[in-house]
Structure formats: C-alpha cells, structure tokens
DSSP file (Angstrom, degrees, kcal/mol; ACC not computed):
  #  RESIDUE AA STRUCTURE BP1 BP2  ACC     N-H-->O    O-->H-N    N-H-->O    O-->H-N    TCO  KAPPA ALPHA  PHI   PSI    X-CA   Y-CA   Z-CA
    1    1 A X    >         0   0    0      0, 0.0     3,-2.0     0, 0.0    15,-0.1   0.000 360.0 360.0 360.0 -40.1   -7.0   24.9  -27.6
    2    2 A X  T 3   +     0   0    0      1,-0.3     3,-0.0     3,-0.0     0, 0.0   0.731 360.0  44.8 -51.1 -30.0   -5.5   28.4  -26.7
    3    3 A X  T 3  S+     0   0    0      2,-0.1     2,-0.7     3,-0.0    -1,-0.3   0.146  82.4 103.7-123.3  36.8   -7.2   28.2  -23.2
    4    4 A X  S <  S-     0   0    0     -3,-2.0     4,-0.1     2,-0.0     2,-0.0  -0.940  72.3-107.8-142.8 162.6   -6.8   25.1  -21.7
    5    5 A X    >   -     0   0    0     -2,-0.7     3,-1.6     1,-0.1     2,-1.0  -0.142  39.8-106.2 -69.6 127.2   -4.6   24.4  -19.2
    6    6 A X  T 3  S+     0   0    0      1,-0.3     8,-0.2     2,-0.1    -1,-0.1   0.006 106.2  25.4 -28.0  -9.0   -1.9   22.4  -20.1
    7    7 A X  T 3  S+     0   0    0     -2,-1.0    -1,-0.3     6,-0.1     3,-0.2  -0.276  73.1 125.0-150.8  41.4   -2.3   19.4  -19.0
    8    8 A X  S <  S+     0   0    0     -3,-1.6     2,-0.5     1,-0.3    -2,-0.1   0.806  84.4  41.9 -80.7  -1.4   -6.2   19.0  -18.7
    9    9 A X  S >  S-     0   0    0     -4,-0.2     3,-1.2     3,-0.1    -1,-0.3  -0.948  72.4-163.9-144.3  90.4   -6.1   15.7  -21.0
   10   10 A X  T 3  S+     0   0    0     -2,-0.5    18,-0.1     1,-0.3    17,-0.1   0.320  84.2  60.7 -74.3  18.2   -3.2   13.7  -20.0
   11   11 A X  T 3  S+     0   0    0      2,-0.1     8,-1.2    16,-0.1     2,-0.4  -0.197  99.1  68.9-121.6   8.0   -3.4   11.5  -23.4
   12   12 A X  E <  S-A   18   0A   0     -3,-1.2     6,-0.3     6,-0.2     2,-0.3  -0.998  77.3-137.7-136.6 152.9   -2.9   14.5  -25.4
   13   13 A X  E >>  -A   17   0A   0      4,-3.8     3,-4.0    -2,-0.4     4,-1.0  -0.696  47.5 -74.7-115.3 176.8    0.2   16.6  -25.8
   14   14 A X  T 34 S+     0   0    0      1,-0.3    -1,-0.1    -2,-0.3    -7,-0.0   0.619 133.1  50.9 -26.6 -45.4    0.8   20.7  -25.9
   15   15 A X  T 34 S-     0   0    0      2,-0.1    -1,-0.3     1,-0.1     3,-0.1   0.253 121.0-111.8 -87.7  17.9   -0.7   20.5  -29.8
   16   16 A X  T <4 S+     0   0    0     -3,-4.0     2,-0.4     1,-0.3    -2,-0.2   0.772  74.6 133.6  68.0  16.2   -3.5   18.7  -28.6
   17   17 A X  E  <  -A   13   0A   0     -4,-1.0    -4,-3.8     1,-0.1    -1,-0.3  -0.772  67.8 -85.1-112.2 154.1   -2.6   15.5  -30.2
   18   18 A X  E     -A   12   0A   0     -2,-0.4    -6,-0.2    -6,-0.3    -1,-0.1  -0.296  49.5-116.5 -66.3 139.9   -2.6   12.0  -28.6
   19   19 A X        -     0   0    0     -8,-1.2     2,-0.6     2,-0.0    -1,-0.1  -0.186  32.3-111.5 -64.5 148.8    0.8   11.3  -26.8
   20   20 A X    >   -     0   0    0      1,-0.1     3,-1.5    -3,-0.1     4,-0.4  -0.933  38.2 -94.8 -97.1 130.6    2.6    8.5  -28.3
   21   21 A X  T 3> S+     0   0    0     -2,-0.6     4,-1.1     1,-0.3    -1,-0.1   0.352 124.7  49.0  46.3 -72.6    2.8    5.5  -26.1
   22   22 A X  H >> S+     0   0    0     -2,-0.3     3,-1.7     1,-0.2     4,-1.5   0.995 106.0  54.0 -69.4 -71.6    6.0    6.4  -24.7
   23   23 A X  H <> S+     0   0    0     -3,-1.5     4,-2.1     1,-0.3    -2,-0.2   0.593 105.8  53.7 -45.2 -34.1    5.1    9.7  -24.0
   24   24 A X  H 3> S+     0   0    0     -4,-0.4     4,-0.9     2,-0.2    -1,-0.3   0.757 108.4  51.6 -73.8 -40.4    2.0    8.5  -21.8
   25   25 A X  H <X S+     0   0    0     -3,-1.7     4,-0.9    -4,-1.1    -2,-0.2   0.967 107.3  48.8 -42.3 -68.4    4.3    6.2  -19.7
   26   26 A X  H >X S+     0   0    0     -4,-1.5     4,-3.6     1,-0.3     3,-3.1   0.942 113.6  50.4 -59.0 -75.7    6.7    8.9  -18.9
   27   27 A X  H 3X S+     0   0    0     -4,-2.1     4,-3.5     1,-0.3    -1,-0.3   0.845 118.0  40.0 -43.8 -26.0    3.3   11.4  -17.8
   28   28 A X  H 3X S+     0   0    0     -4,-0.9     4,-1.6     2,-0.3    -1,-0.3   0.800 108.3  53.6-100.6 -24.0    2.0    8.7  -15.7
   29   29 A X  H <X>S+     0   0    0     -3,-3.1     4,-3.4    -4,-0.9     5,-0.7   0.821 115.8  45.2 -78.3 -49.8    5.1    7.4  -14.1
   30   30 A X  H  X5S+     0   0    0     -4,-3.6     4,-2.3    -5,-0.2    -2,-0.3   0.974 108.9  61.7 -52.1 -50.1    5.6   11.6  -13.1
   31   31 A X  H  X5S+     0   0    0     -4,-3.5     4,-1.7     2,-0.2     5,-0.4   0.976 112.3  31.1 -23.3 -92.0    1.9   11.4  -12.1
   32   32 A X  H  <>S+     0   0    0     -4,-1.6     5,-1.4     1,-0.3    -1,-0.2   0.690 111.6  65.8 -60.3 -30.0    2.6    8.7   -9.3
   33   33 A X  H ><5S+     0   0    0     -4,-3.4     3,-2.5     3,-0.2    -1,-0.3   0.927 109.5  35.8  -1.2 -87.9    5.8   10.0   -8.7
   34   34 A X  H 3<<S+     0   0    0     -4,-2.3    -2,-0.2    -5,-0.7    -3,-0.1   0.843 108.3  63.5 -69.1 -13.2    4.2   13.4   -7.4
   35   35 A X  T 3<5S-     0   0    0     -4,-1.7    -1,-0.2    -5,-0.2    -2,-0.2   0.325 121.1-109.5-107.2  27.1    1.4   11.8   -5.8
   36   36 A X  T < 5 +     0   0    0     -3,-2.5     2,-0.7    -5,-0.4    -3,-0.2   0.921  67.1 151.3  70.5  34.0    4.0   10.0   -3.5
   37   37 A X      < -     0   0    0     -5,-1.4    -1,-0.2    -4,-0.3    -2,-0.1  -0.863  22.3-176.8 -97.3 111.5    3.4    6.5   -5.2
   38   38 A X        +     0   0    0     -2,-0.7     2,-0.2    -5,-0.0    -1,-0.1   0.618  60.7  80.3-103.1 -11.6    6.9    4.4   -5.0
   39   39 A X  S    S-     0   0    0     -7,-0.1    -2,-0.0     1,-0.1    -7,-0.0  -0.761  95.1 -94.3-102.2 139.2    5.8    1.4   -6.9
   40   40 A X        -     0   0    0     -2,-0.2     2,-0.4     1,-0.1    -1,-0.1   0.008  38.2-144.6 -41.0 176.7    5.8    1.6  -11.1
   41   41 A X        -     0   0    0    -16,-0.1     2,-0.3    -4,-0.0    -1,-0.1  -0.962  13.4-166.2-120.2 112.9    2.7    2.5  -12.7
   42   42 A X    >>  -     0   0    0     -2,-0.4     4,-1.4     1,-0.1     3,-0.6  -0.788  32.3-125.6-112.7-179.8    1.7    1.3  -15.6
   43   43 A X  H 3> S+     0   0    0     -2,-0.3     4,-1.5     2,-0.2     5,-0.1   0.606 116.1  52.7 -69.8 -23.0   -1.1    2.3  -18.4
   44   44 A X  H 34 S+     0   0    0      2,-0.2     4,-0.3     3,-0.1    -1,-0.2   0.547 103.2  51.0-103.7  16.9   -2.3   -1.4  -17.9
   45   45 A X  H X> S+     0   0    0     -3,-0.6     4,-2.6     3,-0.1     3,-0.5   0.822 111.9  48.5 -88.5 -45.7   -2.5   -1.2  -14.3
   46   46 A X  H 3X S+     0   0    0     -4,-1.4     4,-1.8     1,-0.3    -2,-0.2   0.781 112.6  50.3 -44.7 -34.4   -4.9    2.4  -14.7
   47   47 A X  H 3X S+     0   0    0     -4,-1.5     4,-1.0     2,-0.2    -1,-0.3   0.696 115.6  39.7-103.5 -30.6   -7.1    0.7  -17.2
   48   48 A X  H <> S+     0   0    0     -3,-0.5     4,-1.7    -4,-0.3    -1,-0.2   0.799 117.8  45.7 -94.8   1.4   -7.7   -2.5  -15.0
   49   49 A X  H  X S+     0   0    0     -4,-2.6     4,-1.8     3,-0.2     5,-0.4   0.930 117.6  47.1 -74.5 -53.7   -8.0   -0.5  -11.6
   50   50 A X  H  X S+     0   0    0     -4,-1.8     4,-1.2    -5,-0.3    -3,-0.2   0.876 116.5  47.0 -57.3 -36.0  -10.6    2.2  -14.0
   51   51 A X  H  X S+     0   0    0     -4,-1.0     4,-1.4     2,-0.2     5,-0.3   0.975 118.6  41.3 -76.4 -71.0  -12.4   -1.4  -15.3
   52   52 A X  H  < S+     0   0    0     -4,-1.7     4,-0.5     1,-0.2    -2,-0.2   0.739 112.2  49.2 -42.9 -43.2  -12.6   -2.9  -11.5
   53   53 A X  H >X S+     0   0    0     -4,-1.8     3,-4.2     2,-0.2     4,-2.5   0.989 113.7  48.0-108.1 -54.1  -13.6    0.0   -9.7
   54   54 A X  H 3<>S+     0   0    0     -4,-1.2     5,-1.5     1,-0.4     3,-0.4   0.879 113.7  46.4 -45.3 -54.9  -16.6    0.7  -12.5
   55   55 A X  T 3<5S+     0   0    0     -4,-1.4     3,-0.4     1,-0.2    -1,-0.4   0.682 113.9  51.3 -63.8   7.4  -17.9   -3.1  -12.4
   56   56 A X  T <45S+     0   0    0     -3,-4.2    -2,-0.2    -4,-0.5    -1,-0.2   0.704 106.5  54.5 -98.7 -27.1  -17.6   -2.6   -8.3
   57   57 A X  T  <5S-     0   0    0     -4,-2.5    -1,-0.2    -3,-0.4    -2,-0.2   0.405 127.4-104.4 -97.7  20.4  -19.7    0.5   -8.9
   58   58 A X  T   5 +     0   0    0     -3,-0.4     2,-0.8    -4,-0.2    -3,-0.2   0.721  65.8 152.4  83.2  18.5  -22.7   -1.7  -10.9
   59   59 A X      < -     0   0    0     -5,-1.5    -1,-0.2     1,-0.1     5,-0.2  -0.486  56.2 -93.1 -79.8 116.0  -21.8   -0.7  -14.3
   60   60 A X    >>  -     0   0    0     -2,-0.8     3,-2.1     1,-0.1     4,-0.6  -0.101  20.3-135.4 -37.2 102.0  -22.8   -3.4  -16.8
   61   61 A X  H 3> S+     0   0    0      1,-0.2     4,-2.4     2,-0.2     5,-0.2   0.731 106.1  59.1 -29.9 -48.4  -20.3   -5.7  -17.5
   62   62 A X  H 3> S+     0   0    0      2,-0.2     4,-1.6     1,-0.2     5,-0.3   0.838 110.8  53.4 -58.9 -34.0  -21.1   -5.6  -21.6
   63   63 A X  H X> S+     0   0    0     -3,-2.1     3,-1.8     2,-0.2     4,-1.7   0.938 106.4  47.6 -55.6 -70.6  -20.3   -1.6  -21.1
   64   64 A X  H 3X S+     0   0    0     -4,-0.6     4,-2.2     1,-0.4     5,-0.4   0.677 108.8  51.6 -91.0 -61.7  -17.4   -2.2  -19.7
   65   65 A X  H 3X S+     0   0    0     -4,-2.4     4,-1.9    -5,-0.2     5,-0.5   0.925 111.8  51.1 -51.4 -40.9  -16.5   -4.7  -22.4
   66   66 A X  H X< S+     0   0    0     -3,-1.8     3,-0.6    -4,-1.6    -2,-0.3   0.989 107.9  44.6 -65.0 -67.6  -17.3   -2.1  -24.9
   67   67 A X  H 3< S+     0   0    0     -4,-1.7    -2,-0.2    -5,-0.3    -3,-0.1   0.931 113.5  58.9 -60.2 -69.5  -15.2    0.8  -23.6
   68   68 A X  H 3< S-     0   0    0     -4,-2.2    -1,-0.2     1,-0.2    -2,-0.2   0.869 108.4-121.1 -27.7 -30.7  -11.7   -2.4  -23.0
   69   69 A X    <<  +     0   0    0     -4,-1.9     2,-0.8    -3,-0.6    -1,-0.2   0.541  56.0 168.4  91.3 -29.1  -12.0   -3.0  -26.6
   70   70 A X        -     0   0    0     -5,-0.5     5,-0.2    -6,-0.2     6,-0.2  -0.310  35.5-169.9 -59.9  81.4  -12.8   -7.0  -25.7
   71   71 A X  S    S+     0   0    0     -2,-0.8     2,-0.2    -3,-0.1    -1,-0.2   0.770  77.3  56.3 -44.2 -18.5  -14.0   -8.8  -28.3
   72   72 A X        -     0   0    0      1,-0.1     3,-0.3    -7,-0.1     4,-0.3  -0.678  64.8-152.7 -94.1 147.8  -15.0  -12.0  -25.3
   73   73 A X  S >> S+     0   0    0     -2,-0.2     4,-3.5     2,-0.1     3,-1.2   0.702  95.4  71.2 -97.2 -17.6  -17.0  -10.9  -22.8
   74   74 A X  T 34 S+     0   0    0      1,-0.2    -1,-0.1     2,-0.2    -2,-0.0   0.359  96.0  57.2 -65.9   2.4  -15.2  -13.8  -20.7
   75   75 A X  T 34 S+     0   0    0     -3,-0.3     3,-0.4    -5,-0.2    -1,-0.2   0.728 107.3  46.4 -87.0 -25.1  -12.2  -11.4  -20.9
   76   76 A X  T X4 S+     0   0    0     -3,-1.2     3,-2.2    -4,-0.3    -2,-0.2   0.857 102.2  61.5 -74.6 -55.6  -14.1   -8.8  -19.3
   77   77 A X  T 3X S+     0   0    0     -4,-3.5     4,-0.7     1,-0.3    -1,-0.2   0.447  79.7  85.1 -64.7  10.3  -15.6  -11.0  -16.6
   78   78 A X  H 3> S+     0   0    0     -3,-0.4     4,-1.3     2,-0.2    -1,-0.3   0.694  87.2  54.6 -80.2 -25.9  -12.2  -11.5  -15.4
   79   79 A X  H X> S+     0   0    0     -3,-2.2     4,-1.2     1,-0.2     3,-1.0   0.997 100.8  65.2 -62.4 -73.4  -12.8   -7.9  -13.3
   80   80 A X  H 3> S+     0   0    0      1,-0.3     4,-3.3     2,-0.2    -2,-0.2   0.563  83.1  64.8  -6.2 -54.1  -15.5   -9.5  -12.1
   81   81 A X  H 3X S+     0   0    0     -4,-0.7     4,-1.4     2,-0.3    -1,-0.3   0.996 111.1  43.1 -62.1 -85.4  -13.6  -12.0  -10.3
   82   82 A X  H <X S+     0   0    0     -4,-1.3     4,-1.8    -3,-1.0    -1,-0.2   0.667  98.9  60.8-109.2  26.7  -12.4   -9.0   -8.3
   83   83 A X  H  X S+     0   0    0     -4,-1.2     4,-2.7     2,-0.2    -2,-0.3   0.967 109.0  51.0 -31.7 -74.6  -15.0   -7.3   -7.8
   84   84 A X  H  < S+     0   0    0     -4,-3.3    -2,-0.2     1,-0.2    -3,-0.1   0.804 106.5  51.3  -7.8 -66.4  -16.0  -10.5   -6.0
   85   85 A X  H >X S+     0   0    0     -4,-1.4     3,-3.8     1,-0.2     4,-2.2   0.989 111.0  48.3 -73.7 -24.2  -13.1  -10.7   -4.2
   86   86 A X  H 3X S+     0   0    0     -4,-1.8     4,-0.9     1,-0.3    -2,-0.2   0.787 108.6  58.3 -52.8 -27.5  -13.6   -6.9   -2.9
   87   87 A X  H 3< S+     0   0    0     -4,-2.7    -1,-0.3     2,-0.2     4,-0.2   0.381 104.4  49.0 -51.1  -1.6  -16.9   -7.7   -2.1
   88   88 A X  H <> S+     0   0    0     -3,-3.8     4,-3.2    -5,-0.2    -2,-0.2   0.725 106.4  51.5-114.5 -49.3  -15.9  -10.3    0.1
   89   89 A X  H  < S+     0   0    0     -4,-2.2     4,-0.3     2,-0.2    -2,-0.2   0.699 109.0  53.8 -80.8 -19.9  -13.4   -8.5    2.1
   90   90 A X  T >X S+     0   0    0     -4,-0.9     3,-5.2     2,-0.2     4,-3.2   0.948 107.2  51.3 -58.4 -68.4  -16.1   -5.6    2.8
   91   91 A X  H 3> S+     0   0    0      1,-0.4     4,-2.2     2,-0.2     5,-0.4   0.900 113.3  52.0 -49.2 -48.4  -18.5   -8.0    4.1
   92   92 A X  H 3< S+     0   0    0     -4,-3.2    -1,-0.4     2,-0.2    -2,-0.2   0.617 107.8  40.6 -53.7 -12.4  -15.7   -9.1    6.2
   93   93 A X  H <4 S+     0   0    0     -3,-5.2    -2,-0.2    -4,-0.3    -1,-0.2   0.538 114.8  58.1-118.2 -15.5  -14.5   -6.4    7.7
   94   94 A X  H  < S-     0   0    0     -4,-3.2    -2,-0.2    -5,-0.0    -3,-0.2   0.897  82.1-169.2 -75.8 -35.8  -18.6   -5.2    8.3
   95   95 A X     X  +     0   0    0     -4,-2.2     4,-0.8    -5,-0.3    -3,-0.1   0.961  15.3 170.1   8.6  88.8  -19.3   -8.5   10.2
   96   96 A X  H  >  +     0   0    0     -5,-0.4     4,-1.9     2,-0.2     5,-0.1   0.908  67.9  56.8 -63.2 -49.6  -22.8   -8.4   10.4
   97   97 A X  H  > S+     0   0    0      1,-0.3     4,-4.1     2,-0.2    -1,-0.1   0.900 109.4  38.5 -63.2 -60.5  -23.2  -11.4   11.5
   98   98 A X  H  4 S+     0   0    0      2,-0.2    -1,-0.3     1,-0.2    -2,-0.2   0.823 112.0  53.9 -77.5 -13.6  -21.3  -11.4   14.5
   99   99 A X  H >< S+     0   0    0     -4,-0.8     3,-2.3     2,-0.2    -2,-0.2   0.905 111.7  53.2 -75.6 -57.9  -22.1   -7.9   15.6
  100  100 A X  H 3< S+     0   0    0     -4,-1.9    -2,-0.2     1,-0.3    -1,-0.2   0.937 107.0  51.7 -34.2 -63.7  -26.0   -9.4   15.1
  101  101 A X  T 3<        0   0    0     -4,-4.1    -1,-0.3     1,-0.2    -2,-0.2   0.286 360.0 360.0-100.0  28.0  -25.0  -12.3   17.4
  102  102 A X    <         0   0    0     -3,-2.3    -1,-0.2     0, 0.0    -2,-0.2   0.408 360.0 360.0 -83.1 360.0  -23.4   -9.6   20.6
C-alpha cells in the first residue's frame, strides 16, 4: 500500500478500502470534470459504456453477463442492441457499397 500512487484504484480510498457509493460519485463527477466533460456522469453510465464497448469488441455476451452481476442473460443482450446500432452507423459512414458502385 505504502507505494502506490494515490489514486491508482479509483474504487478504493487513501486506506485502500472500497469508497462508499457516495464517495465514488464525487471521484467520477471530478474525473469528467477534469477531463473537460460538461454533462453528469454517472457510475451507471461507466458500467454500460464499459459493457457496450466490450460486446462491440467480441467479448461473449455470457462474460459480460457474469462480470454485470445479471442473473437474465436477456438483460445483458440489451448492450447488444447497441452494439447493433454502432455497427450500423460504421457501415454507414464506410459505404462500401456506393464507393463499389463509382
């Protein structure tokens, strides 16, 4: 504990014990705050951007479920969903198709 840096585990505080709740808010609203982020923050927006961007990166939905805590896996597949739609809006903005038919 004596040498690391003070904030290398933003879930834990100075004694190396999990932040309460409150205390996690507060870091994370300062977080986005200093990385020049004007809109709130919340702990459930990190934990579904950290769940989308892992099913976007091919991670097995049933992991995924595991690490959320989700007893349904039909809560989980709800990421899916936008995955989907970011998958959709890539393929749009690549337009293969018309670039193929110039």
């Amino acid at each position: 504990q004596a040498g690391r840096p003070r904030h290398a585990f933003p879930w834990l505080n100075t004694r190396g014990e999990r932040l309460s709740a409150e205390a996690f808010r507060g870091r994370l609203a300062r977080a986005a705050r200093g990385a020049g982020i004007q809109r709130t923050v919340t702990p459930h927006m990190l934990r579904h951007t950290a769940a989308t961007k892992l099913v976007e990166a091919g991670v097995d939905i049933r992991y995924v479920q595991r690490l959320l805590g989700h007893r349904s896996l039909s809560t989980t597949e709800l990421y899916t969903h936008v995955a989907d739609e970011a998958l959709r809006s890539h393929l749009r903005r690549a337009d293969v198709v018309g670039r193929l038919m110039r």
